[in-house]
C-alpha angles and dihedrals in degrees: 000000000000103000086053100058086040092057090046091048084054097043088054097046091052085049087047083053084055101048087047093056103038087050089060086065085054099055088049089056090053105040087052087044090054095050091049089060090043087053097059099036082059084053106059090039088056088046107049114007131073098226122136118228095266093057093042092050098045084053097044081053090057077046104061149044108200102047104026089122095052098048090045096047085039088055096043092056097049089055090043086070086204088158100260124129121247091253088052094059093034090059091044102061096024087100083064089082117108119236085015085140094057092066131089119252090243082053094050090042082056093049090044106046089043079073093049090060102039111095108355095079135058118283092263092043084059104046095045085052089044084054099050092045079050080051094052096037096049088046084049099047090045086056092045098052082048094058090035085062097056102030103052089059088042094058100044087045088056102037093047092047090048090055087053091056099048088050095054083049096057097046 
C-alpha cells in the first residue's frame, strides 16, 4: 500500500513538473499577446489623441497585467526630468516585466528597440515603426502559439512518462 501511494506521489509530482513547463510557453503566449495590444493601443493614442508620453504610459499601465510595473516606473521617470533619454529609462526598467524571462532574444530585441523609436521621431515616423514592431510581434506570437502547441503536450508526455520510470524503479 505504501509503495502505491509512493509510486503514485511520484507519478503527480512528474505531471505537476509538466504543467509547470508547459505553462512557461503560456506565459510567453500571453505576454507576446498583451504587447501586441499595448502596441496598438500606443498606437491609436499616438494617432488621435493629444496626450504627452507621461499621460499615454500611465494609461497603457491601468491597460495591462503583465507590464503594469514597467509602464508605471517607465512614466514616473520621465516626469522625474532627471536628464536621461527615453530609451535610457526605457532599458533601465525593461527587466520589471513579468514573465520577461520567458521570452526569445529576438522577442525581447523587439520589446527593446520599441523603446529606442517612441518618442524620439515625428508622429508618422512613429506610427509607421510602431506598424512594422505590430508586424514582428504578430509574426513572433503566431510562431509561439505554434510551439506552445507542441511543447506543452510534449512536456507533459516526458515528464508523465519520467515519473513512470522512477517509480518502476523504485518498485
Amino acid at each position: 500500500m505504501i509503495k502505491l501511494l509512493g509510486v503514485l506521489f511520484v507519478t503527480v509530482g512528474c505531471g505537476m513538473c509538466g504543467w509547470y513547463f508547459s505553462d512557461r510557453f503560456l506565459g510567453r503566449v500571453h505576454l507576446l499577446e498583451e504587447w501586441q495590444q499595448l502596441i496598438q493601443y500606443l498606437y491609436g493614442e499616438i494617432e488621435y489623441s493629444e496626450c504627452d508620453i507621461y499621460e499615454i504610459l500611465c494609461k497603457l499601465s491601468e491597460r495591462c497585467r503583465y507590464s503594469r510595473n514597467f509602464w508605471l516606473s517607465t512614466a514616473k521617470d520621465i516626469e522625474k526630468h532627471n536628464g536621461l533619454t527615453f530609451s535610457e529609462i526605457w532599458k533601465s526598467h525593461i527587466s520589471e516585466i513579468e514573465l520577461w524571462n520567458f521570452l526569445k532574444d529576438d522577442e525581447r530585441e523587439i520589446i527593446e528597440s520599441l523603446g529606442d523609436n517612441i518618442g524620439s521621431l515625428d508622429r508618422e515616423t512613429q506610427l509607421h515603426t510602431l506598424k512594422i514592431f505590430q508586424n514582428r510581434l504578430s509574426f513572433n506570437l503566431s510562431k509561439a502559439k505554434e510551439e506552445y502547441a507542441v511543447q506543452a503536450r510534449l512536456s507533459h508526455v516526458i515528464c508523465i512518462t519520467v515519473g513512470i520510470f522512477i517509480s518502476v524503479l523504485l518498485i
